[in-house]
VOGU-378234 format. One line per 8 residues: for each residue x, y, z of C-alpha. Coordinates in steps of 0.2 Angstrom, whole numbers. Layout:
BEGIN
X Y Z; ...
//
This chain:
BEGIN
742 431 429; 740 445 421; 753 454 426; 767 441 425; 757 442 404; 762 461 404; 778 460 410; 781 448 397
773 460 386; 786 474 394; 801 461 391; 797 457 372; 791 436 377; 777 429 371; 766 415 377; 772 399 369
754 399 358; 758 415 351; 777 412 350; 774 396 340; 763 404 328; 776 420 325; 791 407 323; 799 404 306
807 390 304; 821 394 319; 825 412 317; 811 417 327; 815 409 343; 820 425 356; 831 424 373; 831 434 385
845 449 384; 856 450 397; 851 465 404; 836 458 411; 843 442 416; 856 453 426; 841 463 436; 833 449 440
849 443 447; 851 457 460; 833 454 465; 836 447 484; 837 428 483; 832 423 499; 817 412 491; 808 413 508
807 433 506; 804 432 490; 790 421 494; 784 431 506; 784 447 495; 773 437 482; 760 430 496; 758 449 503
750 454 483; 730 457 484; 722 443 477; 712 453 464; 727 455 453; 726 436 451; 708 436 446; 706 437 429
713 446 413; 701 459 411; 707 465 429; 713 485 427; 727 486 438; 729 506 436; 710 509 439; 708 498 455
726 508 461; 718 523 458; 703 518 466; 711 515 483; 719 530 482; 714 540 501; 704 559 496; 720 566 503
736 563 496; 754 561 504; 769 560 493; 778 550 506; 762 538 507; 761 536 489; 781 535 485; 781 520 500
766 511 493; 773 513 474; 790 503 483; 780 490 487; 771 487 471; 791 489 462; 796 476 474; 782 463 471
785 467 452; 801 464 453; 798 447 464; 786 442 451; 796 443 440; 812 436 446; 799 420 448; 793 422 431
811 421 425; 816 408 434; 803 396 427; 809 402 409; 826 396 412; 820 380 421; 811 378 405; 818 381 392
832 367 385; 814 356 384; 807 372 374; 823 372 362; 820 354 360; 803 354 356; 806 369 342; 817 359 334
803 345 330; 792 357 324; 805 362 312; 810 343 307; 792 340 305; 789 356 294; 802 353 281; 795 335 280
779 343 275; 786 352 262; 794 335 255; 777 327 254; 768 342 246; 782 341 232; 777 320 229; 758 322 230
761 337 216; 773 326 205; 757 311 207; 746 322 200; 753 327 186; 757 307 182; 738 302 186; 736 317 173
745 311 162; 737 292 162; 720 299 162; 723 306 145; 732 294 139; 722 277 145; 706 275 155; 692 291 148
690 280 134; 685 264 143; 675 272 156; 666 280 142; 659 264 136; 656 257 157; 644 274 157; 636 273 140
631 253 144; 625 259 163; 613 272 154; 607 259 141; 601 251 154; 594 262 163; 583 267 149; 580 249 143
572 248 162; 563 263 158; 556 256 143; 549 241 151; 541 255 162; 534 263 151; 526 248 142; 518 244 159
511 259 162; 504 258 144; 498 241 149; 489 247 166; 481 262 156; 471 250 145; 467 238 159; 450 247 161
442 240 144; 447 223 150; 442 228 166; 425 230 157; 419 216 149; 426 205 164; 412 214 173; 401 211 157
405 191 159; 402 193 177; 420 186 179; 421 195 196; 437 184 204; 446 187 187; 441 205 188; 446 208 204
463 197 201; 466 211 189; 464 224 197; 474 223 213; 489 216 199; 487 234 192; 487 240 211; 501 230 212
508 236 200; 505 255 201; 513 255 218; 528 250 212; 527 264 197; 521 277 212; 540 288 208; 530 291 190
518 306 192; 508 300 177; 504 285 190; 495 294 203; 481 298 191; 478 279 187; 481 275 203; 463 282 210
457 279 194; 461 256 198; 453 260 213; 436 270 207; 437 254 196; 440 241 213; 424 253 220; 413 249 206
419 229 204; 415 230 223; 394 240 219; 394 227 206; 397 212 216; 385 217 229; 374 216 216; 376 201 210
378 195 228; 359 201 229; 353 190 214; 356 174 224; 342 176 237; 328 174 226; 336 162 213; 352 153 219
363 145 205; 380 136 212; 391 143 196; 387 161 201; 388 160 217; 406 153 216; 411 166 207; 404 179 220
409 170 235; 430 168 227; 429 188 224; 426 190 239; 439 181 247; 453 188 234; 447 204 241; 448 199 258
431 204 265; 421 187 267; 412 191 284; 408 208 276; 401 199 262; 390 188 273; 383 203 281; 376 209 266
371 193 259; 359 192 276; 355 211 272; 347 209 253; 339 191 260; 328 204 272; 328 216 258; 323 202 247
309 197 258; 303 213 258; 303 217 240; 294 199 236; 278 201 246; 275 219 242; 279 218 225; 265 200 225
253 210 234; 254 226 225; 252 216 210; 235 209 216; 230 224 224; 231 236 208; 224 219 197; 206 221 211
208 240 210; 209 244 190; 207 260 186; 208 267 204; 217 282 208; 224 276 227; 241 278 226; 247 259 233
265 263 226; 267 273 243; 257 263 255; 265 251 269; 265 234 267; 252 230 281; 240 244 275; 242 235 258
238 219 266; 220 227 269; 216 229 253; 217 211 245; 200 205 241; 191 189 246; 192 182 227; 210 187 226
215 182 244; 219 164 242; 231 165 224; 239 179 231; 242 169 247; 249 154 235; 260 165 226; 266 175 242
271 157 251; 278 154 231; 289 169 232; 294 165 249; 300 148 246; 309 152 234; 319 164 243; 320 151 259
326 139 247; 342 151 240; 346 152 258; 346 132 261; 356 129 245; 369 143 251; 370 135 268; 375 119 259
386 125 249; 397 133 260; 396 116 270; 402 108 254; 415 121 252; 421 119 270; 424 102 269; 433 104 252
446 115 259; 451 110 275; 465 102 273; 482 101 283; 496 119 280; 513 113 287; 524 128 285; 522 145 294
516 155 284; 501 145 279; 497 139 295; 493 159 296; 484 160 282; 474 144 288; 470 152 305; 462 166 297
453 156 285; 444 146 302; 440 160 307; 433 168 292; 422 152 293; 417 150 311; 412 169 308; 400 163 293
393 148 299; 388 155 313; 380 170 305; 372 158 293; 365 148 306; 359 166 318; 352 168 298; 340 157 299
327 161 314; 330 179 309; 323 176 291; 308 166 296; 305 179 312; 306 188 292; 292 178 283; 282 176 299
279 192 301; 277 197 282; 265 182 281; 256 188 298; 251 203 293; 244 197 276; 235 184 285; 228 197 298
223 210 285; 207 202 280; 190 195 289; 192 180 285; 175 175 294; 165 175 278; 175 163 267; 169 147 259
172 131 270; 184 125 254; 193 143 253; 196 142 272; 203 125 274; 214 130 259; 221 144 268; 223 133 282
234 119 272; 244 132 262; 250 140 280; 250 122 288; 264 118 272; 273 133 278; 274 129 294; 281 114 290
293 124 278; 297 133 292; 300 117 305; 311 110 292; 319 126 286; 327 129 305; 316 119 319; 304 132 324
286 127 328; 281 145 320; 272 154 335; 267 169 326; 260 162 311; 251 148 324; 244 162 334; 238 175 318
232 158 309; 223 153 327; 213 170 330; 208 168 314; 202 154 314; 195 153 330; 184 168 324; 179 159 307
174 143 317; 164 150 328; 154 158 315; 153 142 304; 149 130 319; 134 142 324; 128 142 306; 132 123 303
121 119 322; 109 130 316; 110 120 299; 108 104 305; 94 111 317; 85 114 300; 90 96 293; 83 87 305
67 96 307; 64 95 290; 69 78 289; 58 63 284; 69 48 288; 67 40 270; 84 29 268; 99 37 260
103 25 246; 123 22 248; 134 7 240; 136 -9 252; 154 -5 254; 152 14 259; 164 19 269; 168 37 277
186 37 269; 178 38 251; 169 56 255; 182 69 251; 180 76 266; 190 64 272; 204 63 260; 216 72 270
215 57 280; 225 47 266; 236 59 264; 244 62 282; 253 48 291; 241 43 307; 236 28 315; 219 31 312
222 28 294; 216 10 288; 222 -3 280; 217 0 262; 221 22 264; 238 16 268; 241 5 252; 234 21 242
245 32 249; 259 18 250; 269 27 234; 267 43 241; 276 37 257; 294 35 252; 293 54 245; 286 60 261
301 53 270; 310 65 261; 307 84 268; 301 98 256; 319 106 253; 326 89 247; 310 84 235; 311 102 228
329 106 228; 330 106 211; 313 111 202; 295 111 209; 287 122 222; 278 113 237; 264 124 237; 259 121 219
258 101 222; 246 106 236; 234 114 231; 230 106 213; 227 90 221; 210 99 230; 203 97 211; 206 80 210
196 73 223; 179 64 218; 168 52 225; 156 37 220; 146 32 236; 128 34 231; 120 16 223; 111 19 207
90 19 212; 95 13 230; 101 -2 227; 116 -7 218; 117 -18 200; 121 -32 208; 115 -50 201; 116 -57 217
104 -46 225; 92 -46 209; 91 -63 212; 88 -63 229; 73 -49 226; 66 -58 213; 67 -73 226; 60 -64 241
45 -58 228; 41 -77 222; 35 -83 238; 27 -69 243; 11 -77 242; 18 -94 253; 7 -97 270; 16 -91 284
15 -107 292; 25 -115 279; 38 -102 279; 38 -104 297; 42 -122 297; 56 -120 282; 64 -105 291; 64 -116 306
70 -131 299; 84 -122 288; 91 -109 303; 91 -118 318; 91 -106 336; 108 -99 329; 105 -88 313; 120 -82 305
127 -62 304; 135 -64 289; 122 -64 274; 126 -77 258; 115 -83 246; 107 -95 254; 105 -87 270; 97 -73 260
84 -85 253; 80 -93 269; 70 -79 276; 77 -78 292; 61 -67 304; 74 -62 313; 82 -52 302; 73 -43 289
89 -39 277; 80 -41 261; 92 -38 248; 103 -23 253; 110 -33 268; 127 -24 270; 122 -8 263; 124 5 279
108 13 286; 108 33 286; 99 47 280; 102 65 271; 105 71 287; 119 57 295; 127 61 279; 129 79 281
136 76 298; 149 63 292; 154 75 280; 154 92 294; 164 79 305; 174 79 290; 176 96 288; 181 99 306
193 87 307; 204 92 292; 202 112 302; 210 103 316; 221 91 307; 230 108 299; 227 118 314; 231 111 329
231 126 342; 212 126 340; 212 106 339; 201 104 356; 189 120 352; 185 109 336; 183 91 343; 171 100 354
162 106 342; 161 90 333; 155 81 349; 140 94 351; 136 87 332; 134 71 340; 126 76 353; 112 87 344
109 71 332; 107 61 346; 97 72 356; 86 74 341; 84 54 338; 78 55 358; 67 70 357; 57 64 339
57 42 344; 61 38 361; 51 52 374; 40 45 383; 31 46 400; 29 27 401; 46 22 402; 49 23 421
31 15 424; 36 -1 414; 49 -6 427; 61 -12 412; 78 1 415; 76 5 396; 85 20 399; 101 17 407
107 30 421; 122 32 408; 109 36 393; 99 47 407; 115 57 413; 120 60 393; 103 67 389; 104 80 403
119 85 402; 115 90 381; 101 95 387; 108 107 399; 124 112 389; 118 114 371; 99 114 371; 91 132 371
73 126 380; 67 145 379; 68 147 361; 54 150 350; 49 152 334; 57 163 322; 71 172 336; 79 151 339
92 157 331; 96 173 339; 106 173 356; 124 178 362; 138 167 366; 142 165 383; 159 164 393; 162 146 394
148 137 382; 146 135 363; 131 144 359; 115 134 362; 102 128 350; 83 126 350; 77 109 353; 72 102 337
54 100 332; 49 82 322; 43 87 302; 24 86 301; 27 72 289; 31 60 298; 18 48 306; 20 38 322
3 34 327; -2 24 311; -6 5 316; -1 -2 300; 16 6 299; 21 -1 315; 20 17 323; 33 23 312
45 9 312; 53 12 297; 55 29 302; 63 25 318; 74 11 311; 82 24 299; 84 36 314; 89 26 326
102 13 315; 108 32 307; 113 35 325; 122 19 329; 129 20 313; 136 38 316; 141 33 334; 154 18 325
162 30 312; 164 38 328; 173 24 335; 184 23 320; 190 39 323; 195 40 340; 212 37 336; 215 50 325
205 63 336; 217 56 351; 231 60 343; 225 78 338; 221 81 354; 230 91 367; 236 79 379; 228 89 395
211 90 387; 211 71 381; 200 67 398; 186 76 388; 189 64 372; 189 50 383; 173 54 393; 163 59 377
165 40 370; 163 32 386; 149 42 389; 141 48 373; 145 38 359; 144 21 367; 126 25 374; 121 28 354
116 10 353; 106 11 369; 93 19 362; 85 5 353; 76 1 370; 66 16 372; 63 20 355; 58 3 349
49 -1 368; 36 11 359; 33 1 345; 30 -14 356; 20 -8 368; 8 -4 355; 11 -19 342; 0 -28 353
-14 -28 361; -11 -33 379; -25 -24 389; -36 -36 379; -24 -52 384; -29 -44 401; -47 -44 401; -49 -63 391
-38 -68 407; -47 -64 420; -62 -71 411; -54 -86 414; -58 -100 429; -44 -105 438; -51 -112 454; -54 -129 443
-54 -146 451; -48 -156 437; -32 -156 427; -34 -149 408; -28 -154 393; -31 -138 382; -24 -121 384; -33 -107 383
-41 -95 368; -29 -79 376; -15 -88 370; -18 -92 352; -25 -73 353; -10 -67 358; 0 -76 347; -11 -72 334
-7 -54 338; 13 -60 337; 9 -69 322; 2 -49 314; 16 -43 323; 27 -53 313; 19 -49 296; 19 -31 299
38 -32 301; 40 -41 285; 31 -27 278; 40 -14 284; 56 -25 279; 51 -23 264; 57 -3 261; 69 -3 276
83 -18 281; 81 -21 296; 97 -26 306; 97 -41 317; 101 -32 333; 85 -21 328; 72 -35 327; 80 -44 343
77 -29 354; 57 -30 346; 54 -46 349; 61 -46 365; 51 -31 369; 37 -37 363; 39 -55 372; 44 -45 390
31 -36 388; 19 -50 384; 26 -62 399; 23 -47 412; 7 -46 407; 6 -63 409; 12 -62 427; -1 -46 429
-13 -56 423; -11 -71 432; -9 -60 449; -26 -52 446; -33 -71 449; -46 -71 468; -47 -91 467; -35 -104 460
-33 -122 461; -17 -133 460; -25 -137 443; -26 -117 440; -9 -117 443; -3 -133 429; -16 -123 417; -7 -109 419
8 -118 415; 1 -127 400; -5 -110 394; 12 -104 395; 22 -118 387; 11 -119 370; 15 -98 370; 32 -103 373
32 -116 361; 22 -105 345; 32 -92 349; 50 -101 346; 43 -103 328; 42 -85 326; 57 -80 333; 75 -85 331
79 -74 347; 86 -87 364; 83 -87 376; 65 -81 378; 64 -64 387; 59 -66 405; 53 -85 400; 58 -86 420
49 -73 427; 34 -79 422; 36 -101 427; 46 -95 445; 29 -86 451; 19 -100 444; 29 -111 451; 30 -99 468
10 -104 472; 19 -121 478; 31 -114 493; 29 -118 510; 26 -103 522; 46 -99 524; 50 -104 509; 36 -91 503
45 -78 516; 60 -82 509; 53 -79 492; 46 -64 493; 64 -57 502; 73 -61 486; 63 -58 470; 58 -39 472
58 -39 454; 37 -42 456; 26 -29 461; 19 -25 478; 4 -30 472; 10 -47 462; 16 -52 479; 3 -50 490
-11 -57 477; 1 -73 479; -1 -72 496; -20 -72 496; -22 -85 483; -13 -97 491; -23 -95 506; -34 -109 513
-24 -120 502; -7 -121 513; -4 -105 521; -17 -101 535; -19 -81 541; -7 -81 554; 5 -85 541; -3 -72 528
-4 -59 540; 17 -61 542; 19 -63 524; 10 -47 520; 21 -40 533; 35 -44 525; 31 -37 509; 26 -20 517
44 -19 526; 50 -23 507; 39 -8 500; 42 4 516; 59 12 511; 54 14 492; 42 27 500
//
């Protein structure tokens, strides 16, 4: 190619590029001279040749244009040169230039009619040009001209109106810019009238704003400026947030909460809302305690500023303790409360706004607004237990930072009811059963009532030894539930409340339906209420001189005075004809007057029997039960404590009246084997039988008992061997009836003790009355067996018996002297009582169980009498009989008791002299109620008369198989 370019070059042609760019117009268009066209001609013009003299050129000379022909022909040159070589080979290159060429001039003239062709186009299309740069130069000058003459003034005034605008907008501008950079003083007092929403509706318009002014450099500056301001509404919100946990008020809090939304960060505000409640908590009960701690301290240097809140604790001092508990549980409250009202209000809010969003857009908006309050109501509810674990603890260590063993009864149970409010704060605040304030409040107690029960044991110990058994004067209508002690019983809704507590409390019951956060939603504070109503409690239960002012009662002393001086006989017969065998319990008037022997009630005949000392237990019992009424964690450790009360009253009352080494000789069962197993068992769990003296007091509890106490010792001033006292019976009236007396207030608080009971421990409750308190009452039998066993005289009924002949042949009509003896002894016996009747009532059930003491006794000694007899007739029998039927008869005038004590015992073995020999056997199987002795004298007397030896000998067999397995 580059070759056929050279000869070209040789030959004057071009390429048609570089020809068109050299041609003007047409005259630069060049043909071939003839000279050439005339060599190529006498090339050879056999194509084939021709062909073949083209094919035979190295391939190299159609490589590129950079190709140097001369070198590379050079190059091949041999080191030796021949001429001929050289002149043959440089005939060959002329030969394939000329072939070349002939080839290239061939394709030229093939070519070139279409070539003249095309140049003339290009020359049509260039003068055609030249036309259309003479128009566009004529338009020109035209628009030129126009432009002068018409439009530069109109489009003068379209650009003078465009930039009127333009600054006009730019005015606007700057107005609001001027605007935004006063908003800061308004900003200001916004804050000032804790108008927070409007504050922050302000601001974020400014941010608004500013954003749209950003292009403005001035903006920049107040554009961190409205957000130091957002920064500070925001610090300042936080703030006010804070001032709602201790005092919550619905206005400001509405205003807080609406701020919050219009900045979009409602859960973040309910994290910090829970975050200044524990800080709030905090803050309150150091701040109360510190406050009391540096009043106790004055002047002293400690540094309680810098001190933890539990080491604080340690410094409150026992005079302070319980109104710096009140106003901690104050303090508290009121923060409990904020929360409660928050909780509500967002509940009223909730329900305010939900309502249905039908478009799009605030269906969003509505979807993030559930969840903004599903995120807050369930942080609120999580809230709840975390800020009572809060007051638990705080209260906990307050409670634990003091030895509280020490404290006054009063101060302790006010402790007690202050906590027991907040736990019941706490139950209706979120549904806990407050287990850490239960267990601080039970270790302390447990440790303060186990000093105060060994005291108050110890106490009573001293009480009853020093006691004298005079009658405690009290109102007829006493009743436990007027003793302050038990007050709380009035005041708490239990079963165990009677009748006439619930009418008192009846107006107080409608506002106790309500809980504590709905009474003092408002105003009031529940801790307040309780404890200024401990300085309203009094009580009236003591009658004026013993006896109350009473005209009925004067009138029935003055009566019983009047016929003082009246034979006994007479009275006898007017008490008889009056009474009948039924006397009346309840005492009126006339029944007063009638002087019933059976019941010596002179005039204070409803007025309850009891001494100092039954009055102090009532009222520890009391004391006990409102400890376990407010605690009930340590309910069973204190109902244990209250039955070893009982029991040490009762035990006493046994050891001082009713021991006695007589009582299994008697054959009467006066102690039951209930009684007997009760005894024991206090003997064994509470008495301290090694104690002596001055170290009673001194021993160390052990593992699974109370501590014991030393049996108590009757006061030297009491007298029980003095005939014509009765051998004390006053004394023993007042003990004993104290005892049944404690035993039924007892009884009238079971109910309440049940349902203060733990349920797996309520076996104990049940065994203690069934076994305790029911076998108060049994006591009368041993105690008052004493005072009729020495009331009379029986060994002297003994020996005028068996001065007397029974072996008589003829039937008599005249008893004998032994009985009007001994009834003369029942008629002193009788008197005496009316003495004694005279300083101490003596209940019904009391005088029954005397004379039917005194009339067993008097029968068996009878039957012992009558079975000391060697000889005795058919008539010895019927005088026995006689003898026994005037007794029977005198005595029904003395006594209103029926039927006669053992009026059988004595008439079936009088009546048993008259058997046959089997009937006899058979006799003697089934009443082993008689002695061995009884039996066998009735054996022998009866012998000779109808029961021959044979028949003696089997008889006596028979009561010695009777008395074999009692050996």
């Amino acid at each position: 190619m580059q070759k056929i370019k050279s000869l070209m070059a040789r030959q004057g042609l071009k390429s048609p590029q570089e020809s068109m760019a050299d041609l003007s117009p047409v005259e630069n268009l060049r043909i071939p001279s003839k000279e050439e066209l005339r060599e190529m001609r006498e090339q050879p013009i056999d194509p084939q040749a021709e062909q073949e003299i083209i094919d035979s050129i190295e391939e190299v000379y159609f490589s590129n244009d950079s190709f140097d022909m001369v070198q590379h022909e050079l190059e091949k040159l041999p080191p030796e040169l021949n001429l001929q070589e050289l002149e043959e080979y440089r005939d060959k290159l002329k030969k394939q230039q000329a072939a070349v060429s002939k080839k290239v001039a061939d394709l030229i003239l093939e070519k070139q009619p279409a070539y003249v062709k095309e140049l003339e186009r290009v020359t049509a299309l260039q003068t055609n040009l030249q036309l259309a740069a003479v128009i566009c130069t004529n338009a020109r000058r035209q628009l030129s001209v126009s432009k002068e003459g018409f439009t530069e003034a109109s489009l003068g005034l379209l650009a003078n109106q465009r930039r009127r605008q333009l600054l006009t907008s730019l005015l606007k501008s700057l107005r609001t810019i001027k605007t935004l950079q006063r908003t800061d003083v308004r900003l200001s007092e916004m804050l000032e009238e804790e108008d927070y929403p409007g504050a922050i509706q302000l601001c974020l318009e400014c941010q608004k704003a500013a954003s749209t002014f950003k292009h403005y450099s001035c903006i920049s500056e107040l554009n961190s400026k409205l957000q130091d301001t957002l920064e500070q509404i925001e610090e300042q919100l936080d703030v006010a947030l804070s001032k709602t946990c201790k005092h919550f008020d619905v206005a400001h809090y509405t205003k807080v909460q609406l701020a919050y939304t219009l900045l979009g960060k409602t859960q973040t505000a309910m994290d910090q809302l829970h975050m200044h409640f524990t800080q709030a908590i905090h803050n309150t009960v150091f701040q109360v305690v510190l406050g009391y701690v540096e009043l106790c301290a004055g002047n002293a240097d400690t540094k309680f500023q810098k001190m933890q809140y539990k080491d604080l604790c340690t410094h409150i001092t026992p005079d302070s303790y319980i109104p710096c508990l009140t106003d901690l549980c104050k303090a508290l409250w009121e923060v409990m409360l904020s929360y409660h009202r928050t909780m509500q209000w967002h509940e009223e809010h909730d329900k305010l706004e939900t309502t249905p969003t039908p478009d799009g857009a605030a269906a969003a908006e509505s979807d993030e607004l559930v969840v903004d309050r599903s995120y807050v109501k369930k942080k609120l509810e999580h809230g709840l237990t975390r800020i009572w674990q809060d007051v638990q603890l705080k209260v906990k260590a307050y409670i634990l930072g003091t030895d509280m063993s020490n404290f006054k009864y009063d101060d302790f149970i006010v402790v007690l009811d202050v906590i027991s409010r907040l736990m019941q704060v706490g139950e209706e605040f979120c549904g806990s059963k407050s287990e850490v304030l239960q267990e601080s409040i039970k270790r302390q107690s447990v440790n303060y009532f186990k000093n105060y029960h060994r005291a108050r044991l110890e106490e009573l110990r001293m009480f009853l030894e020093n006691e004298t058994w005079e009658l405690c004067p009290v109102k007829s209508n006493f009743n436990i539930a007027q003793l302050h002690e038990f007050k709380f019983m009035g005041q708490c809704r239990s079963p165990s409340v009677s009748p006439s507590r619930q009418a008192v409390s009846s107006t107080s019951h409608a506002q106790e339906e309500l809980s504590l956060f709905q009474q003092y939603l408002q105003e009031g504070n529940p801790f307040e209420m309780h404890i200024e109503n401990k300085e309203e409690e009094t009580e009236d239960v003591l009658a004026s001189n013993g006896y109350e002012s009473d005209e009925l009662e004067k009138s029935v002393y003055q009566d019983y005075d009047s016929d003082s001086d009246v034979p006994e006989e007479l009275k006898q017969d007017y008490v008889d004809e009056q009474t009948g065998d039924a006397p009346l319990k309840s005492v009126s008037r006339e029944t007063m007057r009638s002087k019933k022997k059976s019941d010596y009630n002179l005039n204070k005949t409803n007025a309850p029997i009891l001494t100092n000392t039954t009055l102090n237990v009532i009222r520890l019992v009391g004391k006990y039960m409102q400890m376990m009424n407010i605690l009930k964690p340590i309910a069973f450790d204190v109902i244990h404590c209250v039955s070893q009360l009982f029991d040490y009253y009762l035990y006493a009352v046994y050891t001082f009246f009713g021991r006695n080494d007589m009582y299994e000789s008697s054959g009467l069962g006066l102690i039951s084997s209930r009684l007997r197993t009760t005894l024991n068992r206090i003997q064994e769990s509470l008495i301290d039988m090694e104690a002596v003296g001055e170290n009673a007091g001194v021993h160390g509890p052990s593992e699974d008992k109370k501590e014991k106490v030393p049996s108590p010792h009757l006061s030297q001033l009491v007298v029980l061997t003095n005939s014509g006292t009765l051998y004390g019976l006053a004394q023993r009236v007042v003990a004993t009836e104290s005892l049944v007396f404690l035993a039924e207030q007892f009884e009238s608080l079971q109910s309440h003790l049940d349902t203060m009971m733990p349920a797996a421990k309520k076996p104990f409750l049940q065994q203690f009355y069934s076994q305790t308190v029911s076998t108060a009452s049994e006591l009368r039998k041993p105690i008052y067996w004493i005072v009729a066993a020495k009331a009379i005289d029986y060994e002297q009924m003994l020996l005028m018996m068996a001065g007397v002949k029974w072996d008589i042949r003829e039937i008599m009509s005249q008893h004998n002297v032994y009985v009007d003896v001994l009834l003369k002894e029942f008629e002193q016996f009788n008197k005496r009582l009316g003495d004694v009747s005279r300083h101490v009532r003596i209940p019904l059930p009391v005088s029954n169980v005397l004379w039917e003491h005194c009339i067993r006794l008097a029968n068996r000694t009878l039957v012992e009498g009558y079975a000391n007899v060697k000889k005795c007739s058919n008539e010895g029998r019927a005088l026995m009989q006689l003898d026994f039927q005037q007794f029977l008869m005198k005595l029904e005038k003395l006594t209103d008791l029926r039927p006669i004590p053992d009026k059988e015992f004595v008439e079936t073995y009088i009546k048993a002299y008259y058997l046959t020999e089997n009937d006899m056997e058979q006799f003697i199987k089934n009443h082993r109620e008689y002695s061995m002795k009884q039996l066998a004298n009735l054996v022998n007397v009866c012998l000779g008369s109808h029961i021959n030896k044979k028949a003696r000998q089997k008889l006596l067999a028979a009561i010695d198989d009777i008395d074999r397995p009692k050996r």
